[in-house]
N, C-alpha and C positions, 0 to 999 in steps of 0.2 A: 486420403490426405491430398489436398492440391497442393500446387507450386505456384511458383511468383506467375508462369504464362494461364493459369487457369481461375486465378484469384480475382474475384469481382465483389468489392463492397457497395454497391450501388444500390442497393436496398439496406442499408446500414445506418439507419436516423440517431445515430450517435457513436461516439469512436470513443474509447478510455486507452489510453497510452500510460505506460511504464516513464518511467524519467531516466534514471541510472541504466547504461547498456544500450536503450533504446533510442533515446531523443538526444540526449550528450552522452559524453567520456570526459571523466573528468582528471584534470593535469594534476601536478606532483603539488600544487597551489591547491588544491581539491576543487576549483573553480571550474564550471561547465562549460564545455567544449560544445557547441553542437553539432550533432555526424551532418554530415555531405546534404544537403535539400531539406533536412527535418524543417526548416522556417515556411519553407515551401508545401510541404506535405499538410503543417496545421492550417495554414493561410488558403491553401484549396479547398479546404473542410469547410471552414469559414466562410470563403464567399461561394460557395453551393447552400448553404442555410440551416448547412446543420450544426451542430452542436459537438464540444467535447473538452473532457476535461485528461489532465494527468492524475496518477492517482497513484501516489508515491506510499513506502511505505515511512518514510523518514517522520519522526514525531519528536524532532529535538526544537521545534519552533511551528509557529502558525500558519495553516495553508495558506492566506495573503502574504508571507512572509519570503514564503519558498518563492510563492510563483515571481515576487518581484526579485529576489534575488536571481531568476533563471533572466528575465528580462534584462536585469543588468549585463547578465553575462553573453546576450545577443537570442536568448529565444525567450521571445516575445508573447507571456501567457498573461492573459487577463486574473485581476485576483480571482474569481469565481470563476479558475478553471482548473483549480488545483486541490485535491481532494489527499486526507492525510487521517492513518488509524485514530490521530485523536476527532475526527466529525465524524467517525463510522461510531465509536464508541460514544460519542453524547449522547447522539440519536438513537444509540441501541439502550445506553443507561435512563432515558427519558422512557422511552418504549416499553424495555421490559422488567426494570428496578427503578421507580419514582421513587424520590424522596430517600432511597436507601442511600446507606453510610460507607462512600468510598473512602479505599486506604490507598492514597496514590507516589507514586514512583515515575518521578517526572525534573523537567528543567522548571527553573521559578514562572516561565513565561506561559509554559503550558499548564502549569498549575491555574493562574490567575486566567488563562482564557476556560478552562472546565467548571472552577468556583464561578467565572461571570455567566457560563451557561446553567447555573443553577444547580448545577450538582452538590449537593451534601459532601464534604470533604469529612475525612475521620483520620485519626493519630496512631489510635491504639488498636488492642486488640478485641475492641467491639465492634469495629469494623464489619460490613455486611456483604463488603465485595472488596477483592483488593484490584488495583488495575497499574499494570506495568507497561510506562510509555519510553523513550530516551530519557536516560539522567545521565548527567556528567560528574555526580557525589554519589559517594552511596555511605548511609551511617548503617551498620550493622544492627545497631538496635532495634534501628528500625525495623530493619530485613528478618530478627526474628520477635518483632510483634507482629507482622506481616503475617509470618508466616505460623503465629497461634493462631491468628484468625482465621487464617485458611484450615487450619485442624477444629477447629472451633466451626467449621461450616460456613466460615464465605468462600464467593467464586471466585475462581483469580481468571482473573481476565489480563490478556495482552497485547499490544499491538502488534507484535510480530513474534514468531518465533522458529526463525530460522536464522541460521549461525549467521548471517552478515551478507555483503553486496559487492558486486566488481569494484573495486575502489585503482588510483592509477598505480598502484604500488601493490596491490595483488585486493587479498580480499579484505574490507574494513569489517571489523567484525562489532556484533548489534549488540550493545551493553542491555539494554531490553531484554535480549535474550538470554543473557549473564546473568538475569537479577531474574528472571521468569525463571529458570531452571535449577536455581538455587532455593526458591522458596516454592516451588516441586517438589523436588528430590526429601525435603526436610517435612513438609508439611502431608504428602502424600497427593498434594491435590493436583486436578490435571487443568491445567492451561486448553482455556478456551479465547483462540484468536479472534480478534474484533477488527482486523486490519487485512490486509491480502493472503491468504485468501478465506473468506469466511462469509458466514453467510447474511453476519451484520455490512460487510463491505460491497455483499451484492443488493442487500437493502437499499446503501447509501444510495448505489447505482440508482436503485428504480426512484428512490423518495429524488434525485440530484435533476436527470434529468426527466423526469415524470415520463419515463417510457417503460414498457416493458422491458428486463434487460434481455428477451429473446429479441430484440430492435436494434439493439449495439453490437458494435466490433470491438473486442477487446485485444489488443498488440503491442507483446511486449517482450523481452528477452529471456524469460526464466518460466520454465515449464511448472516446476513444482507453487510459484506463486501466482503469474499471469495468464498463463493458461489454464489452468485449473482455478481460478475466480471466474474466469468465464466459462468454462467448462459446468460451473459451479448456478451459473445464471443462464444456462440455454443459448450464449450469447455465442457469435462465431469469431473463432480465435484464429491470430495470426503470433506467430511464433519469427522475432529477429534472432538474423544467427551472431550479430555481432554485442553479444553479452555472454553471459554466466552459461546460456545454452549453445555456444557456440562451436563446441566441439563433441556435444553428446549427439552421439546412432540410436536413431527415432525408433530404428527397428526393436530395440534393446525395451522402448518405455510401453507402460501398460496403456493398454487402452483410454481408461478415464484420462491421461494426462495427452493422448496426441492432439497438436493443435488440428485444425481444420486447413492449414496453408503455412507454408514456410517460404523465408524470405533471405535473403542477405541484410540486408540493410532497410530502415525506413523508407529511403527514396522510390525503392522499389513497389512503393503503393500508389505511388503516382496516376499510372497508369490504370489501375482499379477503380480510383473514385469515383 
């Protein structure tokens, strides 16, 4: 494993960044903070000519959405730089179930942007895949037609499903994954992630920016999600200590999950690029 003085991304034709932990902290307002240089760090990226995107797991609204909302709040991403389980998941439902009948668990916003990506939406329990994004309701009825279908032989798919994110008040925890492991537990079926880390989300990588993702840097605060998506894609990973992995002994984690480089903070890639 390298450190911050041995770390060289200069063969790296694309960088994928974490948002939460990594690039801001967000205040008691839940509005984004950005840490120390991060405007700096994507802005060097940028004018050397390469490429990159964030690639959050948040799926309560559209990646144009997020990225302008980070803008507002002083870090400055372009819409087409911000990557979210609901475009890992189109592109994996176009890919690997055309035409099939999703049962979705979503905010109305993300609803209307996956019906306008032509997905088949479904109610009941004929459902052919069920897929579980952020909702802010959740009707029970729903949750056990849901989850016949899932007994009934569809896939449940999710965007995330791990317990929640650094939030400024401890952890926010992922209703995603509250409505994903309830209709587990009942249905029998096992959750298959479409979002970080998985291997639709190393897909999106390659189809996003049409590289290999052994080409990319992936660097981001949480081992079990961002370093292991790139772990996951052959890509070389940088691990920030100022998130969720900020107090875990590397020595302690398995192999699969060490990054290739650890860091304190974003800033300190500066000197890398």
């Amino acid at each position: 494993m390298a450190n911050e003085g041995s770390l060289k991304l200069t063969q790296a034709l694309g960088f994928v960044f974490d948002v939460d932990g990594t690039l801001v902290h967000r205040g008691p307002d839940f509005r984004a903070r950005p840490v120390p240089r991060a405007v700096e760090v994507l802005e060097r990226i940028r004018r050397s000519g390469r490429r990159l995107v964030l690639f959050t797991n948040g799926s309560h609204v559209p990646a144009q959405q997020i990225a302008r909302s980070l803008s507002d709040d002083g870090l400055p991403v372009a819409d087409d730089e911000v990557l979210t389980p609901v475009e890992s998941a189109i592109t994996y439902l176009r890919h690997h179930h055309p035409g099939r009948r999703v049962f979705l668990f979503s905010t109305d916003v993300i609803r209307e942007r996956i019906a306008a990506a032509g997905i088949p939406l479904a109610s009941g329990e004929d459902a052919e895949l069920v897929l579980v994004t952020h909702a802010d309701d959740l009707d029970i009825a729903a949750l056990e037609r849901a989850a016949h279908a899932v007994r009934r032989g569809a896939r449940l798919l999710t965007g995330s499903y791990v317990p929640g994110f650094a939030g400024a008040n401890g952890m926010v925890l992922s209703r995603g994954a509250m409505i994903t492991a309830a209709i587990a537990k009942v249905s029998g079926g096992r959750p298959q992630v479409v979002g970080k880390p998985s291997r639709a989300a190393v897909g999106e990588l390659r189809t996003h920016f049409k590289l290999p993702t052994q080409k990319l840097a992936v660097i981001g605060d949480d081992l079990a999600l961002d370093i292991r998506l790139g772990r996951m894609g052959g890509s070389q990973t940088v691990l920030v200590r100022s998130g969720t992995s900020g107090q875990i002994d590397l020595d302690s984690v398995p192999a699969r999950l060490q990054p290739d480089a650890v860091i304190d903070t974003v800033a300190d890639l500066l000197d890398s690029l």
